[in-house]
MIKE-481272 format. One record per residue (C-alpha): x, y, z. Coordinates in steps of 0.02 Angstrom, whole numbers, padded with zeros to 5 digits, always signed. Layout:
# MIKE-481272
XYZ;...
This chain:
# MIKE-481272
-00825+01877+01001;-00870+01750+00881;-00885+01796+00694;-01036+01698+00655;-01148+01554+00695;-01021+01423+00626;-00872+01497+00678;-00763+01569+00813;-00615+01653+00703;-00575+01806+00761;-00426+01919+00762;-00397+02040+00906;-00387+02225+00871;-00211+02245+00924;-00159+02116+00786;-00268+02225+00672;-00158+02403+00715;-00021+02302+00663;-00074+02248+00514;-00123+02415+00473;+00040+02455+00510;+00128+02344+00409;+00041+02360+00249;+00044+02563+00268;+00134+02592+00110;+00049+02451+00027;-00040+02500-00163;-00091+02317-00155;-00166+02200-00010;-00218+02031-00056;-00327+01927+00073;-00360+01735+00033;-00491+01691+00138;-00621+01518+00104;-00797+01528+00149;-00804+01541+00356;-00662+01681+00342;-00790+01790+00235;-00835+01906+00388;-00668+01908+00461;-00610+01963+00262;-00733+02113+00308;-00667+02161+00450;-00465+02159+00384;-00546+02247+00212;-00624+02383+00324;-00479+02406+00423;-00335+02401+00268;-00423+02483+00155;-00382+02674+00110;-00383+02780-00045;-00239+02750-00106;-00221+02567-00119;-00326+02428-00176;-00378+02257-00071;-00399+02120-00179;-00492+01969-00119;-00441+01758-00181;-00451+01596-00142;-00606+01489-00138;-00732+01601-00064;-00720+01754-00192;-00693+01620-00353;-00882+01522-00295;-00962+01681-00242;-00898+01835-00344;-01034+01940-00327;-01051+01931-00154;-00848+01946-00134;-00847+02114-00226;-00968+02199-00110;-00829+02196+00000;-00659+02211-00116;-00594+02318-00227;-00542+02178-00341;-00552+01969-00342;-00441+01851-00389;-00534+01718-00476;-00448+01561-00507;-00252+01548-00511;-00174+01721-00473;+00022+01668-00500;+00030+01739-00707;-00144+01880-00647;-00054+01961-00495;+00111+01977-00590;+00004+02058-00728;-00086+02184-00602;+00054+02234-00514;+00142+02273-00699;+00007+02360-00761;-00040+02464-00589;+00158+02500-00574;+00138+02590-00785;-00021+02663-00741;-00121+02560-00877;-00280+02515-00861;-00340+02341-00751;-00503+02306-00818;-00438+02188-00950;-00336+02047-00853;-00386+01871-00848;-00427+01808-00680;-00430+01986-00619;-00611+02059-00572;-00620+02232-00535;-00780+02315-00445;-00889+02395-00583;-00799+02321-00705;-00849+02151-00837;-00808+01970-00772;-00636+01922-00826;-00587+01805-00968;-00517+01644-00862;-00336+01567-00886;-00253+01424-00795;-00060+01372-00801;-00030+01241-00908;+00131+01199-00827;+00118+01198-00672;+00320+01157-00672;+00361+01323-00765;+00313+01401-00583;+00471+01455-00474;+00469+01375-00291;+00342+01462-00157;+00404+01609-00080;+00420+01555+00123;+00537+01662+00168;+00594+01724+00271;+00648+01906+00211;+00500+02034+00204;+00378+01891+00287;+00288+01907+00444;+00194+01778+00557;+00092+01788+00702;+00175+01714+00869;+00042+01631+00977;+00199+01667+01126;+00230+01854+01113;+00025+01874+01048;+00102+01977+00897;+00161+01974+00706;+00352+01959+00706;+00457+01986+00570;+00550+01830+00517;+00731+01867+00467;+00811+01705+00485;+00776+01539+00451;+00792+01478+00631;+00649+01608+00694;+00522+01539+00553;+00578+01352+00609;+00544+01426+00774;+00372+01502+00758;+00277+01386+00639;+00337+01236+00725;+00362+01266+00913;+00203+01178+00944;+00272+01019+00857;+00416+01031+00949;+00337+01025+01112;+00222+00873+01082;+00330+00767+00982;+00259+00791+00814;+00339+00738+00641;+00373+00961+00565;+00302+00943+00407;+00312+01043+00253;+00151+01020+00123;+00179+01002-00049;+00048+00997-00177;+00127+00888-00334;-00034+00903-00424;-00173+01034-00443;-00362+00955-00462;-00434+00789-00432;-00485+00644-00558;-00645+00617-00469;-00813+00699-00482;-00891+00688-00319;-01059+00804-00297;-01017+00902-00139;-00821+00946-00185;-00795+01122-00231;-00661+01026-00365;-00831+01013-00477;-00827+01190-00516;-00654+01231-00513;-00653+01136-00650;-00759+01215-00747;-00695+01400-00677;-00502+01346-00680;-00442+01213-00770;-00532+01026-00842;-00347+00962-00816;-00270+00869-00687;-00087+00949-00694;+00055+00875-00617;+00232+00932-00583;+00402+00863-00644;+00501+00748-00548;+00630+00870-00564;+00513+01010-00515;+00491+00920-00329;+00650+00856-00319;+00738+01043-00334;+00584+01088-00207;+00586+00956-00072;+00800+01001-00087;+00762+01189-00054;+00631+01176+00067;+00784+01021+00147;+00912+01154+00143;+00816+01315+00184;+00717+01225+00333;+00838+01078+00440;+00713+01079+00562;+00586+00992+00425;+00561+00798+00440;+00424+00751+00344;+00320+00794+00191;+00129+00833+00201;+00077+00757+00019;-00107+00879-00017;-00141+00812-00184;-00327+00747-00179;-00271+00570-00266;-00063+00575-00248;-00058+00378-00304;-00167+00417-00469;+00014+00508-00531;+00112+00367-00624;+00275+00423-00554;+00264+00395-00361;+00399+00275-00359;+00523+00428-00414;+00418+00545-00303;+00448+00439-00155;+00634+00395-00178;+00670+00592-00179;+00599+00576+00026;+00686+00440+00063;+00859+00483+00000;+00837+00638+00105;+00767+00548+00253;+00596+00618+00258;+00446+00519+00301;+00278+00567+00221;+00098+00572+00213;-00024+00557+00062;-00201+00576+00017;-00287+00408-00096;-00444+00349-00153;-00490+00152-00140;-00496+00150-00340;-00327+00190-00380;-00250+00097-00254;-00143-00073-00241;-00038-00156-00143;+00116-00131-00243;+00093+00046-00233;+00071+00051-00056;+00200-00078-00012;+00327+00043-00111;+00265+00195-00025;+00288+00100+00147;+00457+00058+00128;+00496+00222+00059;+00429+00306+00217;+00244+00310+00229;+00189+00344+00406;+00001+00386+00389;-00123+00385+00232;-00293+00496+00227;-00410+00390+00126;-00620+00486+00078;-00738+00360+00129;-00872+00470+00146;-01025+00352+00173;-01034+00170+00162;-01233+00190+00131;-01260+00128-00057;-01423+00285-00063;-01274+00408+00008;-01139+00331-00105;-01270+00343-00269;-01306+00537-00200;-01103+00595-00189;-01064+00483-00349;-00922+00386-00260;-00988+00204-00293;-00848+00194-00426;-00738+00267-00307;-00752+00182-00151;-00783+00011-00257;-00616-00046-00172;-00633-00003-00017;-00645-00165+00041;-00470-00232-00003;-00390-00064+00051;-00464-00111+00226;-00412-00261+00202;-00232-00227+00172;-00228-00091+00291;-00264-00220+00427;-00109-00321+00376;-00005-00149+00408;-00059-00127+00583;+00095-00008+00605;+00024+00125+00471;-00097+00253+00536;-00247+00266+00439;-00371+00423+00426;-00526+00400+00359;-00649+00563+00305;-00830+00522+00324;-00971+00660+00301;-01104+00703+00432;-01244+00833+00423;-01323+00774+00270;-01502+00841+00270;-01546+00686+00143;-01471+00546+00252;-01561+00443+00363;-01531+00373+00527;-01505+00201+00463;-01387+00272+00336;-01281+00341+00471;-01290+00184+00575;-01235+00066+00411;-01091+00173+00385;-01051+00174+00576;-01054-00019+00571;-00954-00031+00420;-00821+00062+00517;-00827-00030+00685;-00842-00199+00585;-00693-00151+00463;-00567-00015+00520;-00423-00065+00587;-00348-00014+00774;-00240+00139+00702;-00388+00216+00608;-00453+00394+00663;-00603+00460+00581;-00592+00636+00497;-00796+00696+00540;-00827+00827+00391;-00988+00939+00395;-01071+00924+00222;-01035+01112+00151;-01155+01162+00010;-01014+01244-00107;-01095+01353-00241;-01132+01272-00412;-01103+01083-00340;-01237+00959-00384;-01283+00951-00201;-01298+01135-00194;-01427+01162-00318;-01517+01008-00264;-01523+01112-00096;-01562+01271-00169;-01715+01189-00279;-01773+01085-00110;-01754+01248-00015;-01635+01183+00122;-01498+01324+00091;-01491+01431+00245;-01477+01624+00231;-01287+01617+00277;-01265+01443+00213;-01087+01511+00145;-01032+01550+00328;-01035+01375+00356;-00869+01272+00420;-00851+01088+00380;-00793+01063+00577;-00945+00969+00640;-00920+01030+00830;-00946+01217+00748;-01126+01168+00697;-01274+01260+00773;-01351+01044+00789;-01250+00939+00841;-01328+00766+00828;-01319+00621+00908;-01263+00510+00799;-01112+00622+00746;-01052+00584+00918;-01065+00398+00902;-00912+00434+00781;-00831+00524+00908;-00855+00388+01017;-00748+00279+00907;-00598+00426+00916;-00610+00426+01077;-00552+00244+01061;-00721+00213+01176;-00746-00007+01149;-00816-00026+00991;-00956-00145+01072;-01005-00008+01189;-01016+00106+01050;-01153-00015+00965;-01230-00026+01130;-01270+00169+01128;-01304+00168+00930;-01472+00049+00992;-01655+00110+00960;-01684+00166+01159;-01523+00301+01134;-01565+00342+00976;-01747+00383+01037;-01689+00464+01172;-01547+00567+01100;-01603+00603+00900;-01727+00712+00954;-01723+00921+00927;-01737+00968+01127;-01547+00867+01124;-01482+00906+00959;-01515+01085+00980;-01483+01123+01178;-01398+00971+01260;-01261+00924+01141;-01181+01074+01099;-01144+01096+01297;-01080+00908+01288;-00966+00951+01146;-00884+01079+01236;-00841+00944+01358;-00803+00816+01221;-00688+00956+01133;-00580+00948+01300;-00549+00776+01331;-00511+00742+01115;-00375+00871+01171;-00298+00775+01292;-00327+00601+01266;-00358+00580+01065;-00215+00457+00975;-00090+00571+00889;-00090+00499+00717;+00045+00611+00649;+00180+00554+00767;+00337+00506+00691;+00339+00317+00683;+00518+00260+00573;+00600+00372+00422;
């Protein structure tokens, strides 16, 4: 059964017993869910919740859309939750009152005062495990209990195991991004969390990337999630931590902090792949997502990256913008078949209308915000259009020849195809097909390449 239009999460009602199970003698259940979980968060809610405990919703979904989050849960977390959970539990464990702690929202009650961690650093390590965690094994199609460090190696990364892949462990060594891009949800988490970029210590990853070393063997590389990791100062230290411990790694930039000395360290330090936002190359499109400062140096991070054929290079572009033209599309497309290098993939993003976002209430005022327009997944093969010149991008991941590719982006295919009977009826059937062979014959960027 498939949850919604955009989406096709579901959990089976078996996994649901046991969940029920498990949490039994629970007086709180939290559920983090983003936007495309928020009917699957109904369903757990309604199954969890009894009298005598109370299901708190976080994450991104319930901190942009409160009020429609606590129709369904006792209580949001809005914001950070490490300093408010420790304060609910406290406070539900004396029998005090809950209606006055930051971050905390409780149904019927006032909209909490909103604090952030100032030091991120003061935090102790996350919690993996694995005593009194639980994860769901795709083999035995049932939540196990973890009770030694080998069964969570086992679980989480069996799949890497059996295709080769790097096992990474993601670290986030900063919380926000220096940017101010239109669509990204950062916009209002910075006005509802924090203005602040906030790093952690050296120290701080060092005593982390050690644990997670010791704890987990089986680990190999690092998965870097900050949204700029080369805008810290201190990647040099940062990157000499993973390759004392011979781990490779892999980093999110932007074009305008980088530089070749940066990435040359970084490289030799044991840089296997690098996610860069390129978004559109389309000057209108650029203006629109205010990333012409941004991407201003796009050019000689292309550039470089063609003189490092042995790096992998991902490269997020957006699709399913209701302003863009055609010929915006098609400039961008060009830009990338002119300009990428052989190891690039292309990371095809819906456009996601994120409550309070500049885009967002430029679709709200233009009436373009669907009815369920929160339901909606950035994975462009979940759309209810698929379009035609989404595909061409494909195309290029599908390592199709890049003059064949311009061949089908001229005017007769894009007559032909960028029309509504196709969009609507045709393509989505073609996806299906598409979705198959990317399975099977898509470049795996994220193989291991040197330490």
């Amino acid at each position: 059964m498939k949850i919604s239009p955009y989406s096709d999460i579901d959990y089976p009602e078996h996994i649901i017993r046991h969940l029920v199970d498990i949490t039994k003698d629970s007086h709180i259940i939290g559920i983090t869910l983003m936007d495309n979980y928020f009917q699957c968060g109904i369903k757990l809610t309604r199954a969890l919740k009894k009298k005598s405990n109370l299901v708190l919703w976080g994450g991104v979904f319930p901190t942009l859309e409160p009020e429609l989050a606590l129709q369904y849960a006792d209580a949001l977390c809005i914001g950070e939750g490490e300093d408010a959970m420790l304060e609910l539990v406290r406070k539900m464990d004396a029998g005090q009152t809950l209606n006055s702690i930051p971050n905390i929202w409780i149904k019927g009650g006032q909209r909490p005062e909103s604090k952030y961690v100032t030091d991120v650093s003061t935090l102790p390590l996350p919690d993996y495990g694995p005593e009194g965690h639980f994860v769901y094994s795709e083999k035995e199609q049932k939540i196990v209990s973890l009770e030694t460090c080998d069964e969570y190696a086992n679980y989480i990364f069996r799949k890497h195991k059996e295709v080769g892949l790097v096992t990474v462990y993601r670290i986030e060594t900063t919380r926000g991004c220096p940017h101010n891009c239109t669509y990204c949800a950062n916009n209002i988490f910075k006005k509802i969390i924090s203005p602040k970029l906030r790093s952690k210590t050296v120290d701080q990853i060092k005593r982390e990337i050690r644990w997670v070393k010791d704890k987990f063997p089986s680990i190999n590389s690092i998965g870097i999630e900050d949204d700029c990791f080369i805008y810290r100062k201190d990647i040099k230290e940062i990157a000499k931590i993973f390759k004392d411990l011979g781990l490779s790694f892999k980093c999110l930039i932007t074009p305008l902090n980088f530089s070749e000395e940066k990435l040359d360290y970084l490289i030799n330090s044991g840089l296997f792949i690098c996610q860069v936002g390129l978004q559109s190359k389309a000057f209108r499109i650029e203006e629109m997502y205010n990333r012409l400062e941004v991407n201003k140096n796009f050019d000689r991070l292309i550039e470089y990256f063609n003189k490092h054929p042995e790096l992998s290079l991902l490269v997020d572009i957006l699709v399913n913008n209701p302003w863009e033209k055609t010929k915006d599309t098609l400039f961008t497309l060009n830009y990338v078949l002119d300009h990428m290098p052989l190891k690039t993939f292309l990371g095809i993003n819906s456009l996601v209308f994120y409550r309070g976002t500049k885009l967002y209430e430029k679709a709200k005022h233009e009436d373009l915000l669907e009815p369920n327009h929160y339901l909606k997944t950035w994975r462009w093969h979940r759309q209810k259009t698929i379009y035609y010149s989404t595909l061409l991008f494909v195309m290029f991941n599908l390592r199709v020849p890049r003059p064949l590719i311009r061949f089908f982006a001229t005017k007769p295919f894009l007559f032909l195809f960028e029309n509504a009977l196709f969009t609507r009826y045709i393509f989505p059937q073609i996806v299906t097909i598409v979705k198959y062979i990317l399975r099977f014959t898509t470049p795996n960027i994220f193989k291991k390449t040197t330490l």
